[in-house]
TORKOL-4160 file (C-alpha; in steps of 0.2 Angstrom, whole numbers, padded with zeros to 4 digits, m for minus):
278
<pt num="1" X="0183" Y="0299" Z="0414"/>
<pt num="2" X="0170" Y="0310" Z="0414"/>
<pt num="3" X="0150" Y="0306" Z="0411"/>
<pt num="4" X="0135" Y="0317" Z="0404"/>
<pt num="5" X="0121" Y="0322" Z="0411"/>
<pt num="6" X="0107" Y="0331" Z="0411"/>
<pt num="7" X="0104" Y="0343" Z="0427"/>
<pt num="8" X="0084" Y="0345" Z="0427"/>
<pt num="9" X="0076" Y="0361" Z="0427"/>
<pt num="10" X="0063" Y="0365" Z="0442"/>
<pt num="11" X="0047" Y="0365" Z="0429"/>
<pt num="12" X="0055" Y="0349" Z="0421"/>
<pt num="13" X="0041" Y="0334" Z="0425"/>
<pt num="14" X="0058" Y="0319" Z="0425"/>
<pt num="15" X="0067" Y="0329" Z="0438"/>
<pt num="16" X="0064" Y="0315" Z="0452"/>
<pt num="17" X="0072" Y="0303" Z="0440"/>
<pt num="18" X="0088" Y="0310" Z="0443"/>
<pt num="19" X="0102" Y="0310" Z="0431"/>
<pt num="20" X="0096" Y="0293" Z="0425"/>
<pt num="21" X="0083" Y="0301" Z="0413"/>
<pt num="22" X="0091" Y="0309" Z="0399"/>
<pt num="23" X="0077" Y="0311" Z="0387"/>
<pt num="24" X="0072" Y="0327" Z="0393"/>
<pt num="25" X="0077" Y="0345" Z="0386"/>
<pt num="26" X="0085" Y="0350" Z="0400"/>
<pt num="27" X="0104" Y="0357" Z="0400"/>
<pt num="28" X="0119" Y="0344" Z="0400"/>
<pt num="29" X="0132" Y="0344" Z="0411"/>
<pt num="30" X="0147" Y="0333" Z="0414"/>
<pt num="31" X="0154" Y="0325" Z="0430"/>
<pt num="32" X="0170" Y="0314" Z="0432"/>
<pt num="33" X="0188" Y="0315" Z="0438"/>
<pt num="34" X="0206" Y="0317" Z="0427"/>
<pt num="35" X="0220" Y="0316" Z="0434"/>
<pt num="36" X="0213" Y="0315" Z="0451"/>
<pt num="37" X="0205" Y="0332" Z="0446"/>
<pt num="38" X="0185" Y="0332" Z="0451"/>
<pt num="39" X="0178" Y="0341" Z="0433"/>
<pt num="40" X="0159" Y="0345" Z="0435"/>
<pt num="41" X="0157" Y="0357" Z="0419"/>
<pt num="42" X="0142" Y="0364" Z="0411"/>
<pt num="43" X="0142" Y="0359" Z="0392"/>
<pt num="44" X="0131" Y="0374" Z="0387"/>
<pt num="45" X="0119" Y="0364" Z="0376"/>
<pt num="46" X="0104" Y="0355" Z="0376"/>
<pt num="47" X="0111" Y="0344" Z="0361"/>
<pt num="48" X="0117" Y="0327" Z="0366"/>
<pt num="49" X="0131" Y="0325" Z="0353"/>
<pt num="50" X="0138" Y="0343" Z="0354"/>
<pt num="51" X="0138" Y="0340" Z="0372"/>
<pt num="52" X="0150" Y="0325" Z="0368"/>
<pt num="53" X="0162" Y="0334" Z="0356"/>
<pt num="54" X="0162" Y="0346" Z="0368"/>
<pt num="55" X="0166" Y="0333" Z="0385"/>
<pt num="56" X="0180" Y="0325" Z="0371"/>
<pt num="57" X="0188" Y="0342" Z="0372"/>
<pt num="58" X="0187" Y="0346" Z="0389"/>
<pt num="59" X="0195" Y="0328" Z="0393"/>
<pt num="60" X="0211" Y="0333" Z="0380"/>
<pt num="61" X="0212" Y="0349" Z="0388"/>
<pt num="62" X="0213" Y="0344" Z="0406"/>
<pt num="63" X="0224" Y="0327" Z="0400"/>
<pt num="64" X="0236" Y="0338" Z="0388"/>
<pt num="65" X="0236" Y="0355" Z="0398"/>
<pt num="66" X="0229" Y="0364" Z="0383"/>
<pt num="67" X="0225" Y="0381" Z="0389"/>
<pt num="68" X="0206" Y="0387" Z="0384"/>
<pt num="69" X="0200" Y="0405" Z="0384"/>
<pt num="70" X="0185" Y="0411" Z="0382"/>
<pt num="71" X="0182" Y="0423" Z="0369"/>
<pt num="72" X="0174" Y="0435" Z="0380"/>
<pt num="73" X="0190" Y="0437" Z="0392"/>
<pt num="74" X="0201" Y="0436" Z="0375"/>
<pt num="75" X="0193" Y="0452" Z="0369"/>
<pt num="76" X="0195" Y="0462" Z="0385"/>
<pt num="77" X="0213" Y="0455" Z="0387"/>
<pt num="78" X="0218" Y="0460" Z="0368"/>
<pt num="79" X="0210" Y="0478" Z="0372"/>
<pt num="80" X="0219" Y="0480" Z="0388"/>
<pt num="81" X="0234" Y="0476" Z="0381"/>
<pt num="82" X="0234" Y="0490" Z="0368"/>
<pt num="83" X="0242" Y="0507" Z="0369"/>
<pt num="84" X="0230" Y="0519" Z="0358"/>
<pt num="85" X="0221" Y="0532" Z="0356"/>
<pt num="86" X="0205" Y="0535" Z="0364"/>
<pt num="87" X="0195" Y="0535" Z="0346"/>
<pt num="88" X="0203" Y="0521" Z="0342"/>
<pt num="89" X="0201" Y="0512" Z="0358"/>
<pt num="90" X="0181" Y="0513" Z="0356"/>
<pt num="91" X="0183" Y="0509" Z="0337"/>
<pt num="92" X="0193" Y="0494" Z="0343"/>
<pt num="93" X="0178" Y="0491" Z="0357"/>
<pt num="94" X="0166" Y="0491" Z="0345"/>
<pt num="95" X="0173" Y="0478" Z="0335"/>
<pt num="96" X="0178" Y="0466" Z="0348"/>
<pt num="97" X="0160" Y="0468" Z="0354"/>
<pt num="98" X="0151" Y="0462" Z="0340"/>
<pt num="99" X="0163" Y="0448" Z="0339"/>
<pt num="100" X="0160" Y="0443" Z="0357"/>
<pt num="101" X="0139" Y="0445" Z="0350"/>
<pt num="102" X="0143" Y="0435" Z="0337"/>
<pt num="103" X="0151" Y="0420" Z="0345"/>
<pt num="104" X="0139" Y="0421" Z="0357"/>
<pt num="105" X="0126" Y="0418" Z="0345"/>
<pt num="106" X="0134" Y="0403" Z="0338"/>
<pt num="107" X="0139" Y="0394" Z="0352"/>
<pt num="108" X="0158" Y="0398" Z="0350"/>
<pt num="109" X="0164" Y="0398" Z="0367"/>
<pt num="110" X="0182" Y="0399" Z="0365"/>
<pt num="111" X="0194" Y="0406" Z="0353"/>
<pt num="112" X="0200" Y="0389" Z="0347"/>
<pt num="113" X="0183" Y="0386" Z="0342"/>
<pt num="114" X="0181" Y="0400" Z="0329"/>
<pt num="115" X="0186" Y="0396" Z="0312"/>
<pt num="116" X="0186" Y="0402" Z="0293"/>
<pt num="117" X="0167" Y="0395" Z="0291"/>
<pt num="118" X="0163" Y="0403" Z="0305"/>
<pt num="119" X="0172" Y="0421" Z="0301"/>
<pt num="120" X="0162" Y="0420" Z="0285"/>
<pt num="121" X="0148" Y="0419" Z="0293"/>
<pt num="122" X="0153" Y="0432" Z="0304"/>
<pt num="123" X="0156" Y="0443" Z="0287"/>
<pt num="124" X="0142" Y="0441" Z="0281"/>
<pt num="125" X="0131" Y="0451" Z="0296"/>
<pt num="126" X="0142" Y="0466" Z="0293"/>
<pt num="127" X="0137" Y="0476" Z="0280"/>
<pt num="128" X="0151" Y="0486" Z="0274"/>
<pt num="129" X="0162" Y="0494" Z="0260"/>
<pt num="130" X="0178" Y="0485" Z="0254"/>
<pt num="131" X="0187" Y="0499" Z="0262"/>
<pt num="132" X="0179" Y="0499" Z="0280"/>
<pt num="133" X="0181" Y="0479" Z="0279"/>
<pt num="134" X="0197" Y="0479" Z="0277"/>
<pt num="135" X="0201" Y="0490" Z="0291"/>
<pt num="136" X="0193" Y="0475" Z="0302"/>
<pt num="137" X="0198" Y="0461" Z="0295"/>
<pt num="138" X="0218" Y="0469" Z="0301"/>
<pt num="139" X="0210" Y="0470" Z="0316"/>
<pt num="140" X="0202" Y="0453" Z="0317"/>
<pt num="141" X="0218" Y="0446" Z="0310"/>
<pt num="142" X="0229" Y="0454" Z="0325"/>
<pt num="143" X="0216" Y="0448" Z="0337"/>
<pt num="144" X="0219" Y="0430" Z="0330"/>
<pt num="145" X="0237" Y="0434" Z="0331"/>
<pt num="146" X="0239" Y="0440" Z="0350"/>
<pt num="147" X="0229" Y="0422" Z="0355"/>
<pt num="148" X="0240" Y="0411" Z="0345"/>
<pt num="149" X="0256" Y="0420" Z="0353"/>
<pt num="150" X="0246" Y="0413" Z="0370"/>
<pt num="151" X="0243" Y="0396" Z="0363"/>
<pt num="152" X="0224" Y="0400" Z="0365"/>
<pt num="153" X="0223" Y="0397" Z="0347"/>
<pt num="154" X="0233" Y="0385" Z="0336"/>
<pt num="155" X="0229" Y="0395" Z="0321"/>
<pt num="156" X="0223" Y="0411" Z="0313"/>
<pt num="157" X="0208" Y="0412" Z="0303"/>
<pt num="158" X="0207" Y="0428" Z="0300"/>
<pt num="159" X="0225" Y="0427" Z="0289"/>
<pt num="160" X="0213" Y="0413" Z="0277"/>
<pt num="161" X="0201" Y="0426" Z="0272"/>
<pt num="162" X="0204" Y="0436" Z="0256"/>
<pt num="163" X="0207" Y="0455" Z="0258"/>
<pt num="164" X="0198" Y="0465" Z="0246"/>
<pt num="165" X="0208" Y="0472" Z="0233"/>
<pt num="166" X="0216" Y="0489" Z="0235"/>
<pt num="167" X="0200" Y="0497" Z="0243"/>
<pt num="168" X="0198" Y="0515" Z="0241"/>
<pt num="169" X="0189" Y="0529" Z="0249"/>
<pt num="170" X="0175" Y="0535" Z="0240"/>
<pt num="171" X="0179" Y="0554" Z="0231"/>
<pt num="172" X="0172" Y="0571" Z="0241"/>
<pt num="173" X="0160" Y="0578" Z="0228"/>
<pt num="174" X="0163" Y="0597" Z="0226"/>
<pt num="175" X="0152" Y="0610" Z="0233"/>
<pt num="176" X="0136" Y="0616" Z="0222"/>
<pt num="177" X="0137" Y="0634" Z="0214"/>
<pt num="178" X="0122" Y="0639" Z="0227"/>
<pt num="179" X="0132" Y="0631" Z="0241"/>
<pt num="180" X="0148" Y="0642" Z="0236"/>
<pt num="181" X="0138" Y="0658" Z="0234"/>
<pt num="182" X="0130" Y="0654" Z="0253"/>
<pt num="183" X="0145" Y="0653" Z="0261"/>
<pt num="184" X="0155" Y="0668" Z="0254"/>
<pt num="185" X="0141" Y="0679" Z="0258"/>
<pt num="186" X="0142" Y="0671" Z="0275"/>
<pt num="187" X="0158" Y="0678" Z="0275"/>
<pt num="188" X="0155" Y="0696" Z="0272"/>
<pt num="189" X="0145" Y="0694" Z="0289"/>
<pt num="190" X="0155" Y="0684" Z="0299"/>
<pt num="191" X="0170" Y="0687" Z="0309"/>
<pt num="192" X="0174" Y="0701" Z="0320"/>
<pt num="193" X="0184" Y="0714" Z="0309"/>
<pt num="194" X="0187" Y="0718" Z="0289"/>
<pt num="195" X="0205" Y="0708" Z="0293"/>
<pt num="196" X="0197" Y="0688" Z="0296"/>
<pt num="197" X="0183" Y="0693" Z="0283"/>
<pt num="198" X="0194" Y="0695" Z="0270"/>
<pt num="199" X="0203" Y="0679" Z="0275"/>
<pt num="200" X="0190" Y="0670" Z="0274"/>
<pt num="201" X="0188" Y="0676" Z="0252"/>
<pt num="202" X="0203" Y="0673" Z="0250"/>
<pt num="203" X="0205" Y="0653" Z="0256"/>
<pt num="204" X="0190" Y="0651" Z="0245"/>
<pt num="205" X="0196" Y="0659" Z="0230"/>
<pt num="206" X="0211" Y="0650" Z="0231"/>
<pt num="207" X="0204" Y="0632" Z="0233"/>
<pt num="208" X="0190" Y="0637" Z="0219"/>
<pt num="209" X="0205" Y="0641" Z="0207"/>
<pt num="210" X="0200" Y="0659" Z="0204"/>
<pt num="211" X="0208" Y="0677" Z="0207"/>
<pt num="212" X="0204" Y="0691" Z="0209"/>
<pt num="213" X="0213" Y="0708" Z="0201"/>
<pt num="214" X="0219" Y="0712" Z="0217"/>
<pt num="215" X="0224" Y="0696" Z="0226"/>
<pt num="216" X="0236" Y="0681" Z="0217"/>
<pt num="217" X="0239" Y="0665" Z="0222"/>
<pt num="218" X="0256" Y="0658" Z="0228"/>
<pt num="219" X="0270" Y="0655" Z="0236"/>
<pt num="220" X="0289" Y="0658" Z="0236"/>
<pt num="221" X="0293" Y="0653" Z="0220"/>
<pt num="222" X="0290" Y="0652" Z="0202"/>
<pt num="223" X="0272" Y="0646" Z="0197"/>
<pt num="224" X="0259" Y="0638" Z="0206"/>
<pt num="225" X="0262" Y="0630" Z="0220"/>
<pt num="226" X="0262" Y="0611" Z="0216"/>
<pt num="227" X="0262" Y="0604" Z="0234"/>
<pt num="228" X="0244" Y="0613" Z="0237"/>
<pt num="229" X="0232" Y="0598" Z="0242"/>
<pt num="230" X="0219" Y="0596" Z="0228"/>
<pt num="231" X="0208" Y="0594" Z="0240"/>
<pt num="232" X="0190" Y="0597" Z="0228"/>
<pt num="233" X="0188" Y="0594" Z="0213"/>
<pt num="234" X="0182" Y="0609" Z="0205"/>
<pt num="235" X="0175" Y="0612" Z="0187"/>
<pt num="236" X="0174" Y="0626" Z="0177"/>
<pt num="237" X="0155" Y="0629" Z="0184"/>
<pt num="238" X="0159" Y="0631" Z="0202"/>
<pt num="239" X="0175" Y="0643" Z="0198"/>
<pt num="240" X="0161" Y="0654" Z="0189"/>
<pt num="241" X="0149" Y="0655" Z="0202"/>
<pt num="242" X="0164" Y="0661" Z="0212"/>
<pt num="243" X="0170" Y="0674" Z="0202"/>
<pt num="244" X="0151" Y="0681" Z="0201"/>
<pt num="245" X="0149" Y="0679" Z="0217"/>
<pt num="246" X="0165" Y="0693" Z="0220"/>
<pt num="247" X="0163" Y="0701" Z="0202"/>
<pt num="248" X="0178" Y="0706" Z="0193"/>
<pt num="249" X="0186" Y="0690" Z="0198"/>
<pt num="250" X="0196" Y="0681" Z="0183"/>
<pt num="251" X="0195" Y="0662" Z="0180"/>
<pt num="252" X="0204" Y="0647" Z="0172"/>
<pt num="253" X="0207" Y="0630" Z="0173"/>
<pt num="254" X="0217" Y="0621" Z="0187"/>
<pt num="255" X="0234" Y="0622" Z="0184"/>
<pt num="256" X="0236" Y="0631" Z="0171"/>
<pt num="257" X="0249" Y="0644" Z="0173"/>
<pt num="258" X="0245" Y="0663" Z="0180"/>
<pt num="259" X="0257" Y="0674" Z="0171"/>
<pt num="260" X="0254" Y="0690" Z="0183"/>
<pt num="261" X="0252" Y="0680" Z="0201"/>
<pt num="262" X="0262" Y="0691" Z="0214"/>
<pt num="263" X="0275" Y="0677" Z="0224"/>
<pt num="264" X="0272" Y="0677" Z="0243"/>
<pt num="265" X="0254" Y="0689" Z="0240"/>
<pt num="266" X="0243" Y="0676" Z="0246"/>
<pt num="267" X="0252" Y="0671" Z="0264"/>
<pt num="268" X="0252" Y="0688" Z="0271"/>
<pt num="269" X="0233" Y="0687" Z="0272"/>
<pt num="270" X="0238" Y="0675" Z="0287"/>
<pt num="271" X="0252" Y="0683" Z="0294"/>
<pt num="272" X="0244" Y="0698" Z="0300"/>
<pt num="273" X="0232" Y="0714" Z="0298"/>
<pt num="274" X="0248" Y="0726" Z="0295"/>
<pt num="275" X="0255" Y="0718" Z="0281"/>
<pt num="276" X="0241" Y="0719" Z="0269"/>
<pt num="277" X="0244" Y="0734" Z="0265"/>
<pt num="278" X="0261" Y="0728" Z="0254"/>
């Protein structure tokens, strides 16, 4: 059976009263025996019924064997556990370390005591995309996971909460016309011969879609190469500014077909300095 108390603080003006004063605002504590067990407990509140919810799970947990963790040493025990890569291990970190602020904050001591109000709460403070979320919510919902498997939890809140719908990342935009002609005439300076110069115009031509007399795009084959990652989504503006940029250059829309591209022309400006000259 265990009794509350309140343990009085030095400046506290009752603390000669003893435990027998309880109007105070002083911390409470509880003190008793279970199981022939002496408990003497901190409740980590000033708030006389949360301190009594929280003595009523303290005496299930000693009288049941109910393993408690604190969300503290759950976090660093989830991490630990994990075999990752560092950037993902301080990603992970980060997380976990705003979930250890927030239950802090809220007076959730133990995993057990986190639930879907609370995780919605906990939503609320983070100020992402739907895509950013969901990549921590699967997190949160592992987290949950790992403590039920060690009956730290009975449940997992973080499975109740709605993942956003098929989140997306948000489309590069394309380069600028000034931006394109700023970086090929940074590539007419850089680079330490004529060889890594003229690389360099070439990636750009073929990602801006343009070719010049002298140079075709493509791979063994017939056509353009279809696996080539569209990786900007260019317009006919941009292709323009390129082919000005190089002069004499010819244009056209993506994909459309290039009747005179030369197959394999376009590798060799990787392979080495010799072969250019096929």
């Amino acid at each position: 059976m265990l009794t509350l108390y309140r343990r009085h603080l030095d400046e506290c003006p009752h603390r000669d009263d003893g435990r027998a004063w309880t109007k105070c605002s002083c911390p409470i504590h509880c003190d008793g025996r279970i199981k022939g067990k002496r408990v003497r407990e901190s409740m980590e509140t000033v708030n006389w019924d949360r301190a009594r919810r929280r003595m009523a799970e303290l005496e299930e947990e000693y009288a049941g064997g109910k393993v408690r963790k604190a969300v503290a040493e759950a976090a660093e025990l989830f991490l630990s556990a994990r075999t990752m890569e560092p950037s993902t291990g301080r990603k992970y970190r980060r997380i976990m370390e705003r979930l250890k602020t927030f239950a802090a904050g809220s007076g959730l001591a133990t995993v057990d005591a986190i639930g879907l109000e609370h995780l919605d709460e906990y939503r609320l403070t983070r100020d992402l995309n739907a895509l950013s979320w969901s990549k921590e919510l699967q997190l949160l919902r592992t987290f949950f996971s790992f403590c039920m498997k060690r009956k730290w939890c009975a449940e997992n809140p973080a499975k109740d909460m709605d993942m956003p719908s098929d989140p997306k990342p948000r489309p590069r935009e394309p380069f600028t016309s000034e931006e394109v002609i700023r970086i090929i005439a940074a590539c007419r300076i850089f680079g330490k011969g004529a060889y890594e110069r003229l690389r360099a115009h070439a990636m750009i031509l073929a990602d801006a879609n343009v070719c010049p007399p002298s140079v075709r795009r493509g791979h063994a084959g017939e056509g353009p190469n279809p696996q080539r990652p569209n990786v900007h989504q260019g317009d006919d503006e941009r292709r323009v500014a390129v082919a000005a940029a190089f002069g004499g250059c010819e244009t056209r829309p993506r994909g459309a077909a290039d009747p005179a591209w030369s197959p394999g022309r376009l590798p060799v400006l990787f392979l080495g300095r010799n072969r250019l000259a096929g």
